[in-house]
C-alpha positions in Angstrom: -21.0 26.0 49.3 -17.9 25.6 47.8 -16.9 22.2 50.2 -19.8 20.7 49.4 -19.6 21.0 45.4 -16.2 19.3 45.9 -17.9 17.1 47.6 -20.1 16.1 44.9 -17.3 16.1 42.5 -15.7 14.0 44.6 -18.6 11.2 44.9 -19.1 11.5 41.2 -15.7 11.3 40.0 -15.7 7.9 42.3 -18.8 6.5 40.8 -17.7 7.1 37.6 -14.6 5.5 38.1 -16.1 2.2 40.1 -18.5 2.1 36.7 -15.8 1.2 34.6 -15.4 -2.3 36.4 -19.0 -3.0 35.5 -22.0 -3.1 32.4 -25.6 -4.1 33.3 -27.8 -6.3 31.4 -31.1 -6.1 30.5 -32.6 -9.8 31.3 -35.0 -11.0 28.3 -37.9 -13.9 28.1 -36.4 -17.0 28.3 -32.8 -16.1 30.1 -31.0 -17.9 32.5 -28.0 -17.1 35.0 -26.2 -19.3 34.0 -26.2 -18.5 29.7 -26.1 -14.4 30.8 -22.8 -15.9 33.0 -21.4 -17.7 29.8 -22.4 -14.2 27.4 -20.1 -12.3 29.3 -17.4 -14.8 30.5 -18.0 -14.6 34.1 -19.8 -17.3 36.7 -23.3 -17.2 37.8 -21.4 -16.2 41.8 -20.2 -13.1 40.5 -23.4 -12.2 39.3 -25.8 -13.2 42.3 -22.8 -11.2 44.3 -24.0 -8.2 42.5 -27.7 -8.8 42.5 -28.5 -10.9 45.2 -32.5 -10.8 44.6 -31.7 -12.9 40.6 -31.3 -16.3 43.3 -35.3 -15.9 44.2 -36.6 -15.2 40.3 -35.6 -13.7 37.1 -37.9 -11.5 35.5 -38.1 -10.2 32.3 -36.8 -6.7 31.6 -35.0 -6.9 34.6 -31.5 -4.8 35.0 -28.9 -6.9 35.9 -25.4 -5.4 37.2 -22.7 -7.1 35.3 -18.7 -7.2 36.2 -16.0 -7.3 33.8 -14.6 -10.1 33.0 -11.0 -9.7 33.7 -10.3 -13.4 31.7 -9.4 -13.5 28.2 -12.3 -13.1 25.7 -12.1 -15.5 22.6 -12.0 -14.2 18.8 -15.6 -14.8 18.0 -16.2 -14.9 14.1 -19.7 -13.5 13.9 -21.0 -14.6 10.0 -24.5 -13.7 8.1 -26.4 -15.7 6.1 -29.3 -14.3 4.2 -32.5 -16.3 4.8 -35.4 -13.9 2.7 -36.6 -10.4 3.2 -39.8 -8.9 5.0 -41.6 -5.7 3.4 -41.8 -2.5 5.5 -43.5 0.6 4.4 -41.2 3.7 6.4 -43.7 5.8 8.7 -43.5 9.5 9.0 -39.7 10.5 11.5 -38.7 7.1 10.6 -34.9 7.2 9.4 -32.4 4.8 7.9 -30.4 5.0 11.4 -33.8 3.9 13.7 -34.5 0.9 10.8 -31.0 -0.2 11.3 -31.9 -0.5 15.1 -35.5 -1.9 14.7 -34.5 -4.5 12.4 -30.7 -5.2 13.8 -29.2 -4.4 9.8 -26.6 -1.8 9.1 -27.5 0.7 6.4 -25.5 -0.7 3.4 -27.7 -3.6 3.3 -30.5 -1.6 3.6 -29.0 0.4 0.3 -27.8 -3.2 -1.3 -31.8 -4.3 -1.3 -33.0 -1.0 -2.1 -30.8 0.8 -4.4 -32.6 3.8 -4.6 -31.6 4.5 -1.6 -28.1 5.2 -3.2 -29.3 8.2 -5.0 -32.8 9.4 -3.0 -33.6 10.1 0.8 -35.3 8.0 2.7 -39.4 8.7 2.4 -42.3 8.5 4.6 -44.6 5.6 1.5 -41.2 3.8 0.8 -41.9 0.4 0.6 -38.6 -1.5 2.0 -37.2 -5.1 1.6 -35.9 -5.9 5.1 -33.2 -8.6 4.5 -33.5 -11.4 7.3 -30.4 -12.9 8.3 -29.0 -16.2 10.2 -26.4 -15.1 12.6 -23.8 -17.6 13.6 -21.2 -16.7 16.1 -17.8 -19.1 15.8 -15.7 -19.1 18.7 -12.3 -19.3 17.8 -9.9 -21.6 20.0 -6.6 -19.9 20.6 -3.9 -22.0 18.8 -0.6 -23.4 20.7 2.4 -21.5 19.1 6.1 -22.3 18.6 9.5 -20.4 18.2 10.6 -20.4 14.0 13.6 -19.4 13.1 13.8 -17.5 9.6 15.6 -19.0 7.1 17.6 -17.4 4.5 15.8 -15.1 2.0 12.8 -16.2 3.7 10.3 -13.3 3.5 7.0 -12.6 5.5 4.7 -14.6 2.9 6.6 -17.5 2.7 6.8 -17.8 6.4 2.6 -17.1 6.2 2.0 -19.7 3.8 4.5 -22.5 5.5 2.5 -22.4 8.4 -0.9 -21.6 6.7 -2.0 -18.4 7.9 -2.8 -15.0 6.9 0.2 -12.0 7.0 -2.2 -10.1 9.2 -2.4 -13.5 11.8 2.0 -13.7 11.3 2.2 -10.1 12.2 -0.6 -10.3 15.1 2.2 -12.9 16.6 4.8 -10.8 15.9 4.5 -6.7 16.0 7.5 -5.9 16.4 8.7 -8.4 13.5 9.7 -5.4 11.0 9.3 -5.4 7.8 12.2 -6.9 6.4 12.9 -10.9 7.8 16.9 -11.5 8.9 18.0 -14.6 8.6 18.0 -16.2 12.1 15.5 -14.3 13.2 13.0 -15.7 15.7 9.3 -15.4 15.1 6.1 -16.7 16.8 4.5 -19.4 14.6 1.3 -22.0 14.8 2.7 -25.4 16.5 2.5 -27.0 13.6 4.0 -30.4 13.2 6.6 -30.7 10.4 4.8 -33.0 8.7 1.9 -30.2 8.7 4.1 -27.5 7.4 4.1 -26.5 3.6 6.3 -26.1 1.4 6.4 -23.7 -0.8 7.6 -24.9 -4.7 8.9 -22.5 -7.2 7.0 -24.8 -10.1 3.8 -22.4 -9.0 2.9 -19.2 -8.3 1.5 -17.7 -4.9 -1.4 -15.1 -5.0 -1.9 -13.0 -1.8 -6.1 -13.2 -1.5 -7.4 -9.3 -1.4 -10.1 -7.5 1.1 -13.6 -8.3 -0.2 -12.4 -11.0 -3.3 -14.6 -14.2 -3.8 -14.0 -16.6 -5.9 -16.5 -15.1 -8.2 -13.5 -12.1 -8.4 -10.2 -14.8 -8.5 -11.8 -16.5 -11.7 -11.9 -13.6 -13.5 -8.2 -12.7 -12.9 -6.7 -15.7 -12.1 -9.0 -17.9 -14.5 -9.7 -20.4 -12.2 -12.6 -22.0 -10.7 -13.2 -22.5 -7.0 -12.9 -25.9 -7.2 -9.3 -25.5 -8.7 -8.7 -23.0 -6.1 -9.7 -25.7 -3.3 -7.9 -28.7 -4.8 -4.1 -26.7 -4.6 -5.3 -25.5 -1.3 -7.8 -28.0 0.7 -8.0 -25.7 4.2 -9.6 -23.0 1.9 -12.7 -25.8 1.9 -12.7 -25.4 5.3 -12.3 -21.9 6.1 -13.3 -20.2 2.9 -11.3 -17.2 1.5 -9.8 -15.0 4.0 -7.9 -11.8 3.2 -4.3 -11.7 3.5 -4.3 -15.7 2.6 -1.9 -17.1 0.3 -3.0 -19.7 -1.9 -1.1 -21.8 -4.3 -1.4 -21.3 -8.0 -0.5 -23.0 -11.3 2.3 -21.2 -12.5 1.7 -17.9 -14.4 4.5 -15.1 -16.0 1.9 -12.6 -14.3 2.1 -13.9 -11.0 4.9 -15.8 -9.9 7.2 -14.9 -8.0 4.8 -12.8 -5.6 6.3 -9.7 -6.4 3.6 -8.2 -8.8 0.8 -5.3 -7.9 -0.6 -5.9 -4.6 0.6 -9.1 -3.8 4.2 -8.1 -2.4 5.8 -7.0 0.6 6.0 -3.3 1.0 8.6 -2.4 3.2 10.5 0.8 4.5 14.4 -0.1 4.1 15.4 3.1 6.6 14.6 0.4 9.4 16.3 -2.3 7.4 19.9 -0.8 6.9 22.7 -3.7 8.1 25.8 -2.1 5.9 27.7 0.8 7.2 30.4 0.5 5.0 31.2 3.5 2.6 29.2 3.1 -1.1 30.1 4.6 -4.3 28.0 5.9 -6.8 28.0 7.5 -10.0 25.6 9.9 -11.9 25.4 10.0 -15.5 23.1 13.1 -17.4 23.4 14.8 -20.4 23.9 18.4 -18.8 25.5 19.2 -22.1 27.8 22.1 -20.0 30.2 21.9 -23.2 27.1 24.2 -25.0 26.5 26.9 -22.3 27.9 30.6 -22.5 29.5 30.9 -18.9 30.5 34.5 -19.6 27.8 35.6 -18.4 24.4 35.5 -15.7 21.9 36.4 -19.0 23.3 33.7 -21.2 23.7 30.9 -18.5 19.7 31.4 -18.4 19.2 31.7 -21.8 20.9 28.2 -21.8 19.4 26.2 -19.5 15.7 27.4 -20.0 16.1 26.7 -24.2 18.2 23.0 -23.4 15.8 20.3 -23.1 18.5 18.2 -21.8 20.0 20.8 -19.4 17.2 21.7 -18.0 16.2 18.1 -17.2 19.2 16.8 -15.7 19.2 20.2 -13.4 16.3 19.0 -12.3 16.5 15.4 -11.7 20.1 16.3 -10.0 18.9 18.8 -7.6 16.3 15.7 -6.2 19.5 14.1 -6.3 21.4 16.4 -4.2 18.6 16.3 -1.4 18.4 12.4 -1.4 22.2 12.5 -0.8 21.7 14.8 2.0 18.8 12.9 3.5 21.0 9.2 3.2 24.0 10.9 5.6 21.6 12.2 8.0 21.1 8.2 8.2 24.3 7.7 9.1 25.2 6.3 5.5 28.8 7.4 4.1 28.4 7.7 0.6 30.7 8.5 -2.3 29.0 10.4 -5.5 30.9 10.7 -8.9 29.0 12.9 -11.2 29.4 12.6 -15.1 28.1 15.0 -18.0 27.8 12.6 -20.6 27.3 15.6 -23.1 24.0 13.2 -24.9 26.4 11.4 -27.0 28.0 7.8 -26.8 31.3 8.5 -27.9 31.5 10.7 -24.1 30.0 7.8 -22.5 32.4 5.6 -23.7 35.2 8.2 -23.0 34.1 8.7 -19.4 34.2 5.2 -18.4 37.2 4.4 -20.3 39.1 7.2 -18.3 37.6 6.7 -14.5 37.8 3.6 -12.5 34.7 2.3 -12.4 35.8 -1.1 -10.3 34.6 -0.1 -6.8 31.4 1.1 -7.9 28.1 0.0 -6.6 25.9 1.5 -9.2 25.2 3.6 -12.4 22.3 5.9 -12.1 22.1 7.1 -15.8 22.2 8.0 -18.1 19.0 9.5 -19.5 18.9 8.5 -23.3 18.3 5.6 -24.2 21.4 5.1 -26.8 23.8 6.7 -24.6 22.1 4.1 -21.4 22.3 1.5 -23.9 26.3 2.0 -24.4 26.5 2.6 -20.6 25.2 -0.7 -19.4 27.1 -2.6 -22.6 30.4 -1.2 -21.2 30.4 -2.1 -17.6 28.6 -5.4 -18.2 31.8 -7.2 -18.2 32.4 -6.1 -14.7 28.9 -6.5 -13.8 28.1 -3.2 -12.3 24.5 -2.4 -11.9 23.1 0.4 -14.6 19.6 2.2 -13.1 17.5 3.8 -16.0 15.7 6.9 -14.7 13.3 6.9 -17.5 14.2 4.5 -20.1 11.5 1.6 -21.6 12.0 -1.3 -24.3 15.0 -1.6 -23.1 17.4 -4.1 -23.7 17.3 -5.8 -20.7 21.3 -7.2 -20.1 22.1 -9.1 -16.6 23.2 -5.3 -14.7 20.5 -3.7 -16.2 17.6 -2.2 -14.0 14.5 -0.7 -15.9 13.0 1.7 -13.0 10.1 3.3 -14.9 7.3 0.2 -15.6 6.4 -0.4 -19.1 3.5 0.6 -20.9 2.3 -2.8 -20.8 2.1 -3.0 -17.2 0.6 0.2 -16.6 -2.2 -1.5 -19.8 -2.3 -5.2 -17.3 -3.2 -3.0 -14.6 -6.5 -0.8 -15.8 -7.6 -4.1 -17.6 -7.7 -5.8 -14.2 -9.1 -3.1 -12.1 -12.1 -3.5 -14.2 -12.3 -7.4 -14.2 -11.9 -7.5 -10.6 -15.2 -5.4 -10.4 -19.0 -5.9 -11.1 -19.5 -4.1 -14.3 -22.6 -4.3 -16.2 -21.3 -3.0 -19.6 -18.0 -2.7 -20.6 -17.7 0.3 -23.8 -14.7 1.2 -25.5 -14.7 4.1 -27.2 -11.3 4.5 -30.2 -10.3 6.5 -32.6 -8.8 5.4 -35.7 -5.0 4.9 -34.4 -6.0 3.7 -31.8 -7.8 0.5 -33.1 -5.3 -1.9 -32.3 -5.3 -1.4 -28.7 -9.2 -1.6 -28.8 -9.3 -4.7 -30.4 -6.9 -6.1 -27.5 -9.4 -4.7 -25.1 -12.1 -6.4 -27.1 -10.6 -9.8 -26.3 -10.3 -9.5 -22.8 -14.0 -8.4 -22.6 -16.3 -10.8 -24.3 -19.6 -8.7 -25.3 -18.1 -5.4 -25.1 -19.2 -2.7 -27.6 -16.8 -0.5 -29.6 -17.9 3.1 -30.6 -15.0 4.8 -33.0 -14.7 8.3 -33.9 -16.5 9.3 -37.1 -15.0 9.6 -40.9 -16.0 11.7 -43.3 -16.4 10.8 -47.2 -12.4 10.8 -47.6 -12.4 8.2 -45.6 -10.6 10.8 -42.8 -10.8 10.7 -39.3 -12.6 13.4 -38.0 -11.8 12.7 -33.9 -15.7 12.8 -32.8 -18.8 10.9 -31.9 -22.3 12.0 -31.6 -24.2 11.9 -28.2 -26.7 8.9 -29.5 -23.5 7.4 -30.7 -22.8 6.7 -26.6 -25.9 6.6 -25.3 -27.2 3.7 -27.5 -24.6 1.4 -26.6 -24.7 2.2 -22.2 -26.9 0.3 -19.9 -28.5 0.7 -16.9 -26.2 0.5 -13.7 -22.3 0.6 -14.0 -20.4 1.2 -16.7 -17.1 1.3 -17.6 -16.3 3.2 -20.6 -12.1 2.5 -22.2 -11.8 6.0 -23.7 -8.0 5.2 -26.0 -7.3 7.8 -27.7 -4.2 10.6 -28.4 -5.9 13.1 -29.6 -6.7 16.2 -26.8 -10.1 17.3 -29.3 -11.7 13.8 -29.1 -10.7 13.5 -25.3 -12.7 16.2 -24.8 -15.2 15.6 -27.1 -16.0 12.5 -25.6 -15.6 13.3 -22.0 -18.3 16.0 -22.2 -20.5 13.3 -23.5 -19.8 11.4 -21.1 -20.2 13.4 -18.3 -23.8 14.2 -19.8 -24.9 10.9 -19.9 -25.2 10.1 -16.2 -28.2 9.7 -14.9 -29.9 9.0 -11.3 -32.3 7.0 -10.6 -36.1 8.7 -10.7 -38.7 6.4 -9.6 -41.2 9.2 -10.9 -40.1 9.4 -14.5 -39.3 5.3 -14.1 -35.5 6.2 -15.0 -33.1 3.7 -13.9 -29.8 4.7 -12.7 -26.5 4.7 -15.7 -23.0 5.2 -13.7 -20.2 5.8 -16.2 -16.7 4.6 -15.1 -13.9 5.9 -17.6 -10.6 4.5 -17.7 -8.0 4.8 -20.0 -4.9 1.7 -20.4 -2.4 4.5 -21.9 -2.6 7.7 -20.0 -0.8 11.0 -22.2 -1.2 14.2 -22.7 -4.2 14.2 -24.9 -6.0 13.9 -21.1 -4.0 16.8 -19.8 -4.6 19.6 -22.1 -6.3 23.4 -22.2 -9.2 21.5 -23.8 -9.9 18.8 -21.2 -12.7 19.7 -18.1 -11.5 18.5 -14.9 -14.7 18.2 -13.9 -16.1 16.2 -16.3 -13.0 13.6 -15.1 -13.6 14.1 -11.5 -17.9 13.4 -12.5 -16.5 10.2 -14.3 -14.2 9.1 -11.4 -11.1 8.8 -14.5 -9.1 5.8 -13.3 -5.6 4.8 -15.3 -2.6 3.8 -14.6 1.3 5.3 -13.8 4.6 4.8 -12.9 4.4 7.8 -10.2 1.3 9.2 -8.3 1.3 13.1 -7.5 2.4 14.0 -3.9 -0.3 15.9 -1.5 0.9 19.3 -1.1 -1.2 19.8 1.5 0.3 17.1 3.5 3.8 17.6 5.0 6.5 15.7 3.8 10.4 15.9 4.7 11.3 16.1 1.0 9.2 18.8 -0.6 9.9 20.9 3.1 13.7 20.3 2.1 13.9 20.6 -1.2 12.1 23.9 -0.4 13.9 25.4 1.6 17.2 24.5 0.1 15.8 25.8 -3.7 13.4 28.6 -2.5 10.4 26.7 -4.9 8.3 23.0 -5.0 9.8 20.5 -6.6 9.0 19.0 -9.7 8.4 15.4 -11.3 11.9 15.1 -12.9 13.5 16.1 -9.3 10.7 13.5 -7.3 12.0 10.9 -9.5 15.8 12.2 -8.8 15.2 11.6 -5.6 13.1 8.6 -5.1 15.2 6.9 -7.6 18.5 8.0 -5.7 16.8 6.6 -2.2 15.9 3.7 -3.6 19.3 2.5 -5.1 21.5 3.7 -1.6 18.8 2.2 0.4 18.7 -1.0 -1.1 22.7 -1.3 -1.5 22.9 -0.4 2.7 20.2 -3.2 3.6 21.3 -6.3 1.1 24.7 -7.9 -0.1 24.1 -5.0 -3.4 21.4 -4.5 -6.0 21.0 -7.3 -7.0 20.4 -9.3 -3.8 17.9 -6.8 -3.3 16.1 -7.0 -6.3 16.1 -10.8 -6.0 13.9 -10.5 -3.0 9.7 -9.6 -3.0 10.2 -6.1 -1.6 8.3 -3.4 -2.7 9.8 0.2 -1.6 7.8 3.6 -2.0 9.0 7.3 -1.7 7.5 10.6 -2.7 6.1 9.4 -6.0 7.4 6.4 -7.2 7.7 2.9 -6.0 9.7 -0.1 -6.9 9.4 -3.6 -6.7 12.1 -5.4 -9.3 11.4 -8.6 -11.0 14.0 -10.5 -13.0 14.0 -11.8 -16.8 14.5 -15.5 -17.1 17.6 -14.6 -19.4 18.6 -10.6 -18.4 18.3 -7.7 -15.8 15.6 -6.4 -13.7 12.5 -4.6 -14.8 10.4 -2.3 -12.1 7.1 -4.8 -11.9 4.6 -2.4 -10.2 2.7 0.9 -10.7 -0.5 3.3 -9.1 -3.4 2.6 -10.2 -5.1 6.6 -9.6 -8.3 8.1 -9.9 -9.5 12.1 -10.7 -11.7 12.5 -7.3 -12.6 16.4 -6.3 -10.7 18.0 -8.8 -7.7 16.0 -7.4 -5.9 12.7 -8.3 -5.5 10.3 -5.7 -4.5 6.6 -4.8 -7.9 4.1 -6.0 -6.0 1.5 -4.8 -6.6 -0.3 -1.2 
């Protein structure tokens, strides 16, 4: 018994092995040998090898044996075209899944002609619009390549658009390119004449074309129309938009160079590190130790939990401390000179006054603004770079680096999440401080409606609206709702409205569906308070803008596990930023000439929470140019970004 169930496991195992090498086809009306042949890249032999009754007659519904083709299969572009729709009325067992195979659609289309699929099951009655498509399948000729050499400060993009193609097509070529280009280094390009190659002028700006954007989408943010689009770039006549493409641009502040929100490189500088050489640091925080009672364990608490700035530049140091640890285990030798600059100028100016500050690399600090100010003002002259943790509106001299992006970039960013989508209604709800920054969102949406919070006979702002208030001004289908406000009562207040408001669709009642979309351009603690319901935020999928995202804690990450272990507790946003900030500037100082080479180039670089991706004023220093763009989703905040 037992030999011959080895025996069957032995034949089966065989055929299932030999039935790798071949499919089978199912012959339909009309079919010849010789177009099956051509569908699966093989010749009419091999076929009639296989099945040597197909040379007599080939009948319909006949199973033909097929072998793989061991000859490379062409990129076929397979494209739709929508021709009209047929009705169908769905039958008792029948499913979106067997429609999808009955009619050869996938189910999104089948919700994109019949939205109320979105929000109801399928039902046996439903009457359907089947879209009909024409399928055309385009296949793509595999283009001669040449050997490129990289020239210097020549990053991926550039070399994209030289040769015009896509960065997924460069890095297809090359996989193992990195993400950082060398100068000299050889890639595989398109065999592209010279004469064919672009050029690419610093009199415009580039745009890197996103997943899923049409032109519809690019002349909303870029303000251009597609024949605009096609007359800087005449192969996207030919092709049409393709994701990853870079196309040419008239110049804009926003844009140019492509180092701005999704557009620029992100890279991982750990593979990128060329500069073994020992680097010098310094740390400047106002630990203020001149104020703490040392005599004893009681008071030393006492002092750091009731001094703001103590207790801050603990925190940020101890992220600090970890980064430091993380770089040697890199094999970078690093030199660290710490400085308490006590919160006041006159110790800032002592400290550099009585150190040599000649050989160092870079300045991380200090914290206040006045005391940063004096910091960056003082070792201008010798043109060492100054890195503001948390600073804004700075004054932006040649060696200073603004990390944390600015309120109006985080504003830029919300406002074009919502262009770049299809909104019915666009709603902003203010209160009366907040006015100004409604009527700025007013002019980058023409039509949109403006609820404000109510007055009462003073003339007072009272930090409420009514329920009919809202509902009067929101339409059916998506809605995007600016809630600016910095006052936690009306946040709430108008959230729960909100939240109330949205409705599904009920064929019964002839109720159309009203999706709310809130956003916010200037995200504070009026959203974070005791008063606020997270689920009204998560039920109104809250998008804004920040400089950091939260880290999972359920994922695991080599920081937090650190940082953990080393400080027996999680870490928080001050000791993130410590540490992202601290990776950032080493990293960057190991894989370029210094900071400023590095921040001259499009590179965006991400950590634990924060990301940074420089961008230089005409006349001054370097201000961080990109931010998340989050949602609340489940109670949680993630990444709404692609």
């Amino acid at each position: 018994m037992n030999r011959i169930f080895l025996v069957l496991v032995f034949v089966f195992s065989f055929i299932s092995v030999k039935a790798q090498n071949f499919s089978t086809h199912n012959v339909k009306k009309g079919e010849t040998i010789e177009g099956i042949a051509a569908k699966y890249y093989v010749t009419p032999t091999e076929i009639y090898k296989l099945n040597p009754d197909a040379k007599k007659e080939l009948k319909p519904n006949t199973v033909l044996i097929i072998p793989i083709s061991k000859a490379d299969k062409p990129n076929i572009t397979v494209t739709k075209e929508l021709q009209g729709f047929k009705s169908h009325r769905v039958k008792r067992k029948e499913t979106l899944y067997s429609l999808t195979k009955e009619y050869n659609v996938t189910e999104s289309e089948l919700k994109k002609h019949n939205t109320f699929l979105y929000a109801e099951p399928l039902r046996k009655g439903d009457k359907l619009q089947i879209p009909v498509y024409k399928v055309t399948e385009v296949i793509e000729e595999e283009k001669p390549t040449k050997l490129y050499t990289v020239l210097p400060k020549e990053g991926k993009w550039r070399v994209a658009y030289k040769f015009g193609i896509t960065l997924k097509e460069l890095e297809a070529l090359n996989p193992d390119m990195g993400d950082v280009l060398k100068e000299g280094q050889i890639l595989k390009v398109p065999n592209l004449d010279d004469t064919e190659e672009k050029v690419v002028d610093d009199k415009y700006s580039y745009y890197k074309v996103l997943p899923k954007e049409g032109f519809y989408r690019l002349k909303i943010k870029l303000g251009l129309e597609q024949s605009e689009i096609e007359a800087l770039n005449p192969e996207v006549a030919e092709t049409g938009l393709k994701s990853g493409m870079i196309l040419k641009i008239p110049f804009s502040e926003e844009i140019a160079p492509i180092t701005g929100g999704s557009t620029i490189e992100k890279v991982n500088l750990t593979d990128s590190i060329v500069d073994f050489s020992s680097k010098r640091i310094a740390i400047m925080l106002p630990f203020r130790l001149n104020r703490v009672d040392f005599n004893t364990v009681d008071e030393s608490k006492k002092a750091i939990n009731s001094d703001p700035y103590l207790n801050a530049s603990l925190d940020f140091y101890t992220g600090v401390l970890v980064a430091i640890d993380s770089l040697k285990k890199l094999g970078i030798s690093l030199k660290v000179d710490v400085y308490d600059t006590k919160n006041t100028v006159s110790e800032v100016s002592k400290i550099i006054n009585d150190n040599n500050f000649d050989d160092v690399d870079a300045v991380i600090g200090p914290l206040t603004s006045m005391c940063f100010t004096k910091a960056a003002s003082e070792l201008n002259s010798n043109h060492i770079p100054v890195v503001s943790p948390i600073g804004l509106n700075l004054k932006l001299r040649d060696n200073v680096f603004q990390s944390r992006p600015s309120d109006e970039l985080l504003k830029k960013k919300v406002i074009n999440f919502v262009k770049s989508d299809t909104v019915n209604n666009v709603l902003i709800v203010s209160d009366s401080k907040t006015s100004a920054i409604a009527n700025s969102i007013r002019q980058e949406f023409v039509g949109a409606q403006h609820v404000q919070s109510r007055l009462n006979k003073k003339g007072e702002d009272e930090f409420f609206v009514t329920r009919e208030d809202i509902e009067k001004k929101l339409k059916p289908g998506k809605n995007v709702v600016f809630l600016e406000t910095k006052n936690e009562g009306f946040a709430s207040n108008v959230t729960s409205i909100l939240a109330s408001l949205i409705k599904k669709a009920d064929k019964e009642l002839e109720q159309e569906a009203v999706n709310i979309t809130l956003v916010t351009t200037n995200i504070n603690s009026a959203f974070e308070g005791d008063q606020i319901n997270n689920n009204h935020l998560s039920k109104l999928q809250f998008h804004f803008a920040t400089g950091s995202k939260e880290y999972d804690e359920n994922e695991k990450n080599s920081f937090v596990s650190a940082y953990n272990k080393q400080y027996k507790t999680i870490p928080n946003k001050r000791a993130v930023k410590g540490f992202d900030l601290t990776m950032d500037v080493v990293l960057r100082l190991v894989s370029s000439k210094d900071l400023y080479s590095s921040a001259s180039q499009p590179l965006l670089t991400e950590y634990v929470e924060n990301k940074f991706a420089y961008k230089k004023e005409r006349q001054g220093g370097y201000y961080n140019d990109t931010a998340y763009l989050v949602k609340h989703e489940n109670l949680r905040i993630v990444n709404a970004e692609d």
